[in-house]
C-alpha positions in Angstrom: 33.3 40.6 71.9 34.6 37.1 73.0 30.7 36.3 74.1 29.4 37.2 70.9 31.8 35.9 68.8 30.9 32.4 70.5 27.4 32.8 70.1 27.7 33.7 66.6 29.5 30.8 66.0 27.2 28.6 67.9 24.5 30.1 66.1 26.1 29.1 62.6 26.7 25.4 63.8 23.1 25.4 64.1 22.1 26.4 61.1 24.8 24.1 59.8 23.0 21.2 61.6 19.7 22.1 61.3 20.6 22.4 56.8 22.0 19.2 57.2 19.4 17.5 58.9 17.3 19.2 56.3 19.3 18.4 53.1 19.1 14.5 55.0 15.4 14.9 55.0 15.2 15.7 51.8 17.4 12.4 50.8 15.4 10.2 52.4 12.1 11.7 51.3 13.0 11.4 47.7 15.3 7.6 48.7 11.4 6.6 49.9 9.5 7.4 46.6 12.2 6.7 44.4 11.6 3.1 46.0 8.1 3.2 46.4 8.4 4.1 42.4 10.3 1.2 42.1 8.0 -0.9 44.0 4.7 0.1 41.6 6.6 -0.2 38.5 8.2 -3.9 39.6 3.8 -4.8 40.6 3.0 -3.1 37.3 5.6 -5.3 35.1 4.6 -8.5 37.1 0.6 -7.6 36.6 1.9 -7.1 32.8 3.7 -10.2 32.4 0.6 -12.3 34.3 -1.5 -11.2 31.8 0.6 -11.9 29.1 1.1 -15.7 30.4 -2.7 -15.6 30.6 -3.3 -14.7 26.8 -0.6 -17.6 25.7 -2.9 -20.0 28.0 -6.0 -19.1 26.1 -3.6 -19.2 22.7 -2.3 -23.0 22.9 -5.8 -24.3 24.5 -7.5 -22.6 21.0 -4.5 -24.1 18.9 -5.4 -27.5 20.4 -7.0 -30.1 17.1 -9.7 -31.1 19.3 -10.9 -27.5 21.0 -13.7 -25.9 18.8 -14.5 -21.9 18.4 -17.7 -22.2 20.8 -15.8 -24.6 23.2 -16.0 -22.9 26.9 -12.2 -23.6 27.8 -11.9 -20.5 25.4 -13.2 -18.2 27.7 -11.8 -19.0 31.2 -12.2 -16.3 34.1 -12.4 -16.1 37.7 -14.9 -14.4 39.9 -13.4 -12.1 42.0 -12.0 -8.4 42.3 -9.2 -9.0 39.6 -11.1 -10.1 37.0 -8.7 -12.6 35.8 -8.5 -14.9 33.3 -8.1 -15.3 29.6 -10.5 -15.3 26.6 -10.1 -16.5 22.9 -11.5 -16.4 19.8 -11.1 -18.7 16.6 -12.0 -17.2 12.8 -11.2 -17.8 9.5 -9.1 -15.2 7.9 -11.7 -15.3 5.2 -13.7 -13.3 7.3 -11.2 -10.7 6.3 -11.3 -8.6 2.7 -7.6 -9.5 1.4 -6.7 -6.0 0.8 -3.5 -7.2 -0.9 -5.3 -9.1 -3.6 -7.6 -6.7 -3.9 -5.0 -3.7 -4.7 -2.7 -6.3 -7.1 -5.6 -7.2 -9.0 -6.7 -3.1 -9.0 -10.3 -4.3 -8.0 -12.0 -0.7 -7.7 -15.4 -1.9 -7.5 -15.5 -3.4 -3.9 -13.3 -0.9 -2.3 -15.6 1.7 -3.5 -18.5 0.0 -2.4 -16.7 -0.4 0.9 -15.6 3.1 1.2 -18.1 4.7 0.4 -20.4 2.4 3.4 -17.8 4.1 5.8 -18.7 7.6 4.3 -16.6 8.6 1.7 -17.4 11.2 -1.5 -17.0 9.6 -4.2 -13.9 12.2 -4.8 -12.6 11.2 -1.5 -13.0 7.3 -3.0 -11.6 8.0 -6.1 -8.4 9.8 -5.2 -7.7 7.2 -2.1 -8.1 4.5 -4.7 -5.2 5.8 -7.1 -3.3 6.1 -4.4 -3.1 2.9 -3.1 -2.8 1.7 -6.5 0.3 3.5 -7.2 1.4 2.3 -3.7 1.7 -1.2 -5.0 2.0 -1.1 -9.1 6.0 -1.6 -10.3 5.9 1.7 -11.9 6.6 5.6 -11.0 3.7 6.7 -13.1 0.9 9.0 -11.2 -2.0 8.1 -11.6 -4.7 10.7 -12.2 -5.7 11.8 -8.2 -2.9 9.5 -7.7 0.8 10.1 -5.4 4.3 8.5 -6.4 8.1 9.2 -5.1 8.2 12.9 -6.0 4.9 13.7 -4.3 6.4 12.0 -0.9 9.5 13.8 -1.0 8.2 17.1 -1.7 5.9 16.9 0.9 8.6 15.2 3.5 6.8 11.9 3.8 8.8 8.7 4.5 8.6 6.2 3.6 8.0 6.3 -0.5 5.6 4.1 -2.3 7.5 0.8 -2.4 5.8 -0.3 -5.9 5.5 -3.8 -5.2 2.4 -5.7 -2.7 2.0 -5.0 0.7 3.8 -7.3 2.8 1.1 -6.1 5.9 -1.9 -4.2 6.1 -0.5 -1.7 8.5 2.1 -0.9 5.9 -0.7 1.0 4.0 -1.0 3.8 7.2 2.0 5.4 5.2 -0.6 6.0 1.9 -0.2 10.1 1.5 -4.0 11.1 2.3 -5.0 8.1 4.0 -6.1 10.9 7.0 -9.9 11.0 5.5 -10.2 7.3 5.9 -8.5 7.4 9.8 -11.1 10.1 10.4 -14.4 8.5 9.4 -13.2 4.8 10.2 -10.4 4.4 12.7 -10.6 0.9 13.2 -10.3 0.0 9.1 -7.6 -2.2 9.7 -9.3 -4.3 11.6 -11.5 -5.4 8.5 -8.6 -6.1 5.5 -6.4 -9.2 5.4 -3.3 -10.4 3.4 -3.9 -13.8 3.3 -6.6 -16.2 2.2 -8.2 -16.7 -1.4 -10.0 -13.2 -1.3 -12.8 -14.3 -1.0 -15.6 -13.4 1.7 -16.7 -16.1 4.5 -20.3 -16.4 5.4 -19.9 -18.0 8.7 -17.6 -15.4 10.0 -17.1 -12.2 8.5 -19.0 -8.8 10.0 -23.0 -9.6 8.0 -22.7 -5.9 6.7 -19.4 -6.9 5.1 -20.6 -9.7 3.3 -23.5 -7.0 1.9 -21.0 -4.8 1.0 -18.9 -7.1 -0.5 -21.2 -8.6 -2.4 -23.4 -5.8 -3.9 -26.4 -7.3 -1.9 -28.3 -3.7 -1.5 -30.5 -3.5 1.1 -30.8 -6.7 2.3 -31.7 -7.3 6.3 -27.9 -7.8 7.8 -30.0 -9.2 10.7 -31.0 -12.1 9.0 -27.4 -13.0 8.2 -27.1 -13.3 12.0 -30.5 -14.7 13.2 -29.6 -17.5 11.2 -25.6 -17.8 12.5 -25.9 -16.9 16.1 -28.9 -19.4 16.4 -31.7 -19.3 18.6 -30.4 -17.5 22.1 -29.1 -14.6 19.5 -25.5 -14.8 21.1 -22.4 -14.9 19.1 -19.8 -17.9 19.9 -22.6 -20.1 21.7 -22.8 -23.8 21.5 -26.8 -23.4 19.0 -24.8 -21.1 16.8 -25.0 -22.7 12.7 -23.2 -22.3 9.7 -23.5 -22.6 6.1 -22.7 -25.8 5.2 -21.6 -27.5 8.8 -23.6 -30.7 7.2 -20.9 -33.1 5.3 -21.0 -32.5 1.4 -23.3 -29.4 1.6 -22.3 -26.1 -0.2 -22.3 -23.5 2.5 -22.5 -20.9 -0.4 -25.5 -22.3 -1.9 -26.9 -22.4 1.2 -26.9 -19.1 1.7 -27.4 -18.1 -0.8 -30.9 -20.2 -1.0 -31.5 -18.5 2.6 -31.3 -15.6 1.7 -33.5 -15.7 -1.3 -30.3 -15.1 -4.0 -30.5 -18.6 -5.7 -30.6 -16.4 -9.3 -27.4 -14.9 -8.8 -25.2 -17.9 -7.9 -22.8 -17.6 -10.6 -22.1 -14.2 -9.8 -21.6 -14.2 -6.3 -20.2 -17.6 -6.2 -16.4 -16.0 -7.1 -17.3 -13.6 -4.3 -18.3 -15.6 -1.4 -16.6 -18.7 0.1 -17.7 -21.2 3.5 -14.7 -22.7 4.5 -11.2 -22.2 4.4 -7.6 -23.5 5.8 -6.2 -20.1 7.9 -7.6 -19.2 10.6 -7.0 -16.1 13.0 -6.6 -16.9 16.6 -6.9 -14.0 19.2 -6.0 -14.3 22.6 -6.7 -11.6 25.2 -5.4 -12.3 28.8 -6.3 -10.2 31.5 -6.2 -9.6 35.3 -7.8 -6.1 36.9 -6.6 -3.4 34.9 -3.8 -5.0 33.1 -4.7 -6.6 29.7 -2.3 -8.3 27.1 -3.2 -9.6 23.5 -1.8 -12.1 21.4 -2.7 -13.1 17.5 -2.1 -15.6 15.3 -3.1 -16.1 11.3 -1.6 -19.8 10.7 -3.0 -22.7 8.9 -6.1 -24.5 10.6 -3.8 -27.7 10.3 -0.8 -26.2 11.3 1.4 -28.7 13.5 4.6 -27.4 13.2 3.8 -24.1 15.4 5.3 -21.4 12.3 2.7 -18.9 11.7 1.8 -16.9 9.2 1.4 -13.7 11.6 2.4 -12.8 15.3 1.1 -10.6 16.8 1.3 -8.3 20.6 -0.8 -5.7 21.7 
């Protein structure tokens, strides 16, 4: 009985060791990728913050007086497997529809135009329409396909129209049936504005915008850019031309004579613009995977370093 009683309890000691060294295994299996996680995540932030430092390189050499949009410094990378380096661009904000003018002033006309380019039924148009309008207007009357307070709250929607203009474009994602638009145009935001005169630049805005936006029909959007991108067809090159770059020209009038519209000056000429005093700056730094984004709407003569937008992606 002794004998066995020893072995019994020689035999439990080793289980009790051998789930020990197991339970210490385990420890220091989980201590190993708990640091190695620790060790990605800290190359991941620094990889993050690298690229970040790269994009406000490319910001303050674009911000410099002196540096113009096709000047090479904007678009600086190294050759080599991290692909590293920063590139940045230089607009006017009048490239952009001001979406906020265009709402306060309840200009239908070129919002349908424009909606309807990106697909829309003319139903689809017409309700979007009265609901952005009674988005902005001061009062709580619905407009015909239109959505105030009570429709939000009944349908759990937050946050209500705020009846007053948009202080951002993004602010108008919270329009009730604004899904249609997401759907057939996920990138709209990238095309409104809520700064500059509301007018359309001829130099720099997409050439199918500037036919929307003006009512132009069918004209060739390709000769809007043969002309601007110059000879070698490239965008942001140093033989790209613009509408009025010679001193005391009219850069509308110009293009309007190129493009064969000389009649229809008068109308167009509230519509169309060639210069302007904001500009957009966007700054993308990058290195291998990791990519940050930084941008700017501020005044072309700004010295003072306050902006009129800031912006991280």
């Amino acid at each position: 009985m002794d004998t066995k009683m020893k072995l019994f309890r020689k035999g439990s000691a080793l289980l009790m060791v051998l789930g020990f060294l197991a339970f210490i295994s385990m420890v220091l299996v989980s201590l190993s990728q708990l640091i190695s996680y620790d060790i990605d995540q800290e190359l991941i932030w620094a990889k993050e913050f690298e690229a970040r430092l790269l994009a406000e390189s490319g910001l303050a050499i674009a911000m410099h007086p002196q540096v113009e949009r096709t000047d090479p410094l904007l678009r600086e990378f190294e050759d080599g497997p991290n692909d590293e380096g920063f590139s940045a661009e230089i607009i006017n904000e009048e490239a952009f529809l001001n979406i906020k003018k265009l709402l306060d002033d309840e200009n239908e006309e070129i919002l349908q135009r424009l909606f309807s380019d990106w697909g829309m039924q003319k139903s689809e148009t017409d309700q979007l329409l009265d609901r952005l309008f009674d988005w902005v207007d001061a009062d709580e009357e619905t407009r015909l396909n239109g959505a105030e307070r009570e429709a939000y709250e009944s349908a759990g929607l937050t946050p209500i129209p705020p009846n007053r203009s948009i202080l951002a474009v993004d602010e108008l994602r919270y329009v009730m049936g604004l899904e249609r638009l997401n759907e057939l145009k996920p990138d709209w935001e990238d095309y409104f504005t809520i700064h500059g005169s509301g007018r359309i630049d001829v130099n720099d805005a997409d050439a199918e915008l500037i036919v929307v936006v003006a009512d132009l029909g069918e004209f060739d959007i390709d000769k809007i850019n043969d002309y601007r991108w110059g000879p070698d067809r490239v965008e942001n090159t140093e033989d790209d031309r613009r509408f009025g770059e010679i001193e005391g020209s009219d850069g509308v009038q110009e293009f309007l004579d190129y493009m064969g519209l000389t009649s229809f000056s008068e109308e167009l000429g509230n519509l169309l613009t060639a210069e302007g005093n904001i500009v957009r700056i966007t700054s993308t730094g990058r290195i291998g995977d990791f990519e940050s984004k930084i941008r700017i709407v501020t005044n072309s003569e700004n010295v003072t370093g306050n902006f009129l937008e800031y912006r991280e992606d």
